[in-house]
KOLFINU-917201 format. One line per 5 residues: number of its first residue (from 0); for each residue z, x, y of C-alpha. Coordinates in steps of 0.05 Angstrom, whole numbers. Each point is the difference from the previous one (the first is absolute). Layout:
// residues N
NUM> Z/X/Y  ...
***
This chain:
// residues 281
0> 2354/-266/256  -36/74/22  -21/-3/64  34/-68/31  38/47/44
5> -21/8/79  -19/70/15  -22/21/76  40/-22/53  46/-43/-35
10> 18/-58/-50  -19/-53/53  -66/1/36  16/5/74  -39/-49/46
15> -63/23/22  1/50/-53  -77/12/-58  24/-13/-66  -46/53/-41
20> 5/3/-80  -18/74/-20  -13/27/-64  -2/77/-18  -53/40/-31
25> 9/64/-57  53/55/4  55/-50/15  46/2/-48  72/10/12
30> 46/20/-56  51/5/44  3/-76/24  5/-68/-43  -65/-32/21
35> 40/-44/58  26/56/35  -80/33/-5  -24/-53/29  47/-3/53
40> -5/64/13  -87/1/5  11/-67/52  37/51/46  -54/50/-7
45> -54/-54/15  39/-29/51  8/62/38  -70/24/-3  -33/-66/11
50> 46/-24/65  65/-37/23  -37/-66/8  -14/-8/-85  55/-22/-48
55> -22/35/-63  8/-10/-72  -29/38/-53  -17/-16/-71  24/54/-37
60> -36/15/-78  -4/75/-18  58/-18/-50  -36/-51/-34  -64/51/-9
65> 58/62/-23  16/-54/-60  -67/-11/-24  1/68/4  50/14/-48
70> -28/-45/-42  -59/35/-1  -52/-55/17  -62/18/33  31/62/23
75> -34/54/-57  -70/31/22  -37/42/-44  -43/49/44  -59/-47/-18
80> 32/-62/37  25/50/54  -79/24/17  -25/-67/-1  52/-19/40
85> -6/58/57  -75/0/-15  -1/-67/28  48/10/58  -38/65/19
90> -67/-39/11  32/-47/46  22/45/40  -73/30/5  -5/60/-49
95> -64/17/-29  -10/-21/-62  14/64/-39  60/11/22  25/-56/-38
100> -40/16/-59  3/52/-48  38/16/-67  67/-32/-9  40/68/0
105> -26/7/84  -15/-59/33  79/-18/25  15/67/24  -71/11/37
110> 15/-71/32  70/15/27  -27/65/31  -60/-34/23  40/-51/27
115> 55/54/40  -55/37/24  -38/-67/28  65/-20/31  33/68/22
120> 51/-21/-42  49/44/-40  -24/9/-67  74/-11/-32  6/-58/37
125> -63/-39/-20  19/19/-74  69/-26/9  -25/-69/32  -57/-14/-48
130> 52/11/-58  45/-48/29  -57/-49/19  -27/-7/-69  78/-11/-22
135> 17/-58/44  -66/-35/6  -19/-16/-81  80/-11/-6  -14/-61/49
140> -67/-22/-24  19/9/-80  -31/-62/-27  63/-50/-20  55/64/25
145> 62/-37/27  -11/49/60  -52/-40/27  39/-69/10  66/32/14
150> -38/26/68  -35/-61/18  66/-31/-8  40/45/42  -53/-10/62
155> 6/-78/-20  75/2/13  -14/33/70  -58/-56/19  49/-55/-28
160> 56/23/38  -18/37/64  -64/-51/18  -31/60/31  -64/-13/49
165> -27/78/-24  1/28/-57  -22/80/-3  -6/41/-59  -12/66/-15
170> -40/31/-56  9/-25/-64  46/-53/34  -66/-25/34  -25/-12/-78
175> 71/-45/-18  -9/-31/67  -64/-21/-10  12/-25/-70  57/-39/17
180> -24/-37/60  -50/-15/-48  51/-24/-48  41/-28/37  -41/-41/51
185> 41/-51/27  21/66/48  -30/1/60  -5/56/49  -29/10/63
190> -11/81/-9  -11/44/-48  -8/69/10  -13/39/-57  1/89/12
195> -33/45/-40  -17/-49/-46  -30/18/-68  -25/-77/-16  -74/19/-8
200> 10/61/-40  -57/-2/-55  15/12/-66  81/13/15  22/-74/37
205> -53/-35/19  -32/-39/-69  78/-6/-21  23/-43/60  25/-68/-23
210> -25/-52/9  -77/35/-6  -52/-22/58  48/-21/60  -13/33/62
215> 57/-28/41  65/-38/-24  4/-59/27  60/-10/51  -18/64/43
220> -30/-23/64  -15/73/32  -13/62/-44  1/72/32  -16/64/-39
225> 18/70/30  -12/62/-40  1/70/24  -57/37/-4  26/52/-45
230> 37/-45/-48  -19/14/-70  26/-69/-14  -39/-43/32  -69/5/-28
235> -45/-26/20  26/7/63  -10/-70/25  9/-67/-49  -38/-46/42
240> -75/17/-56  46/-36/-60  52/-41/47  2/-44/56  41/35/41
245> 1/-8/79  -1/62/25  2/74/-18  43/58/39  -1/60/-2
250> 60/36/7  23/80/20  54/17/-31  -6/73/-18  -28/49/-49
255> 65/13/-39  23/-76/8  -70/-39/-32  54/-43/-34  61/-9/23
260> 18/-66/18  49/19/61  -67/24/29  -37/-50/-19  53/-57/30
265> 10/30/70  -75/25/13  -31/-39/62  -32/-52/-37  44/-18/-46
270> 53/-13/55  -59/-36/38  -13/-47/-49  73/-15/-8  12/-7/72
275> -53/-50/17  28/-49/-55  67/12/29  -20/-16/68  -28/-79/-21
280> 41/-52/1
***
């Protein structure tokens, strides 16, 4: 099965040793990879940047969302479903109401440039990632798409197999994390560290999480939310008004980095957070 394969430091968790599940956010698909050897190859990435003393393995799903792509499910936006959309992500991120208003022909450019100006990010860039964003997320969330379950299941395999005490997920990944430790909730955890999370994102994530009205799943003793400042993502910035998380971070990690999860992984408290479980007995 996808994803039953040890990534980090090795097949065999070495005494002593964290066992952390991870799960990846957008932008992650490889074409070059089957989706063994790209999960594989993201546990070496997260293993590097989060510290010898973790045994990672990642949940790898940005194949599963390319398919529902090609199928076309919940992947079309008509420049109506694209305002509303931005319109709603701009507000949480604290524009003023006209800027997500206006006629349907404006509003999504005049939000991307209101949003790389807010930011100091490049224009391009913002364009690039907002396309790619409103790809990958209704491609998860379709109601009934295949993509939805195959994700869940792949982070199921990982929990069933690796019995990690943390779990961390990354953008999007923080949404299939949180659905299937919902899901499946027979999984316990005793972290779970979600970064840069988009979970509370009105209009776009937040009134299509399944199941509707549960602010915690049920095995995770210890929930820790870090978001950077100028993350785009993660609005609002902190998930503890509409969850019951434990405690909110905020993280550094650099203008022209407000996303990337190798940032996000080895920043201070990340590592912190990671360390102090590691150090109990």
């Amino acid at each position: 099965m996808v994803g039953e394969r040890h990534g980090g430091l090795g097949a065999d968790t070495l005494p002593g040793m964290l066992r952390v599940a991870g799960i990846h956010g957008i932008f992650n698909l490889d074409r070059r990879r089957g989706p063994v050897e790209a999960a594989d190859n993201l546990a070496l990435a997260w293993g590097s940047a989060l510290g010898r003393q973790v045994d990672v393995k990642v949940a790898y799903y940005a194949d599963c969302l390319a398919a529902e792509a090609v199928q076309g499910a919940g992947t079309a936006y008509s420049p109506a479903e694209a305002q509303a959309q931005l319109s709603e992500w701009a507000l949480a991120l604290g524009a003023p109401a006209e800027v997500a208003q206006g006629r349907l022909t404006v509003p999504v450019r005049q939000i991307i440039t209101w949003i790389s100006r807010t930011y100091g990010l490049d224009h391009d860039l913002v364009e690039r990632f907002v396309g790619q964003f409103l790809r990958e997320v209704p491609a998860y969330l379709t109601d009934g798409g295949s993509a939805r379950r195959a994700a869940q299941d792949r982070l199921a395999a990982v929990l069933r197999e690796h019995r990690p005490r943390a779990v961390i997920a990354h953008s999007l990944g923080s949404v299939v994390a949180f659905e299937t430790l919902c899901r499946f909730s027979e999984y316990e955890v005793d972290l779970f560290v979600t970064l840069g999370s988009p979970l509370g994102l009105p209009g776009v994530i937040f009134e299509r999480l399944e199941p509707k009205g549960v602010r915690r799943p049920p095995g995770v003793r210890r929930w820790v939310d870090i978001a950077d400042v100028g993350d785009i993502v993660a609005a609002p910035p902190r998930l503890g008004e509409r969850f019951d998380v434990d405690i909110h971070m905020d993280a550094r990690i650099g203008r022209f980095d407000f996303h990337r999860a190798k940032s996000y992984l080895a920043a201070e408290a990340t590592r912190t957070e990671i360390a102090k479980l590691a150090a109990e007995a």
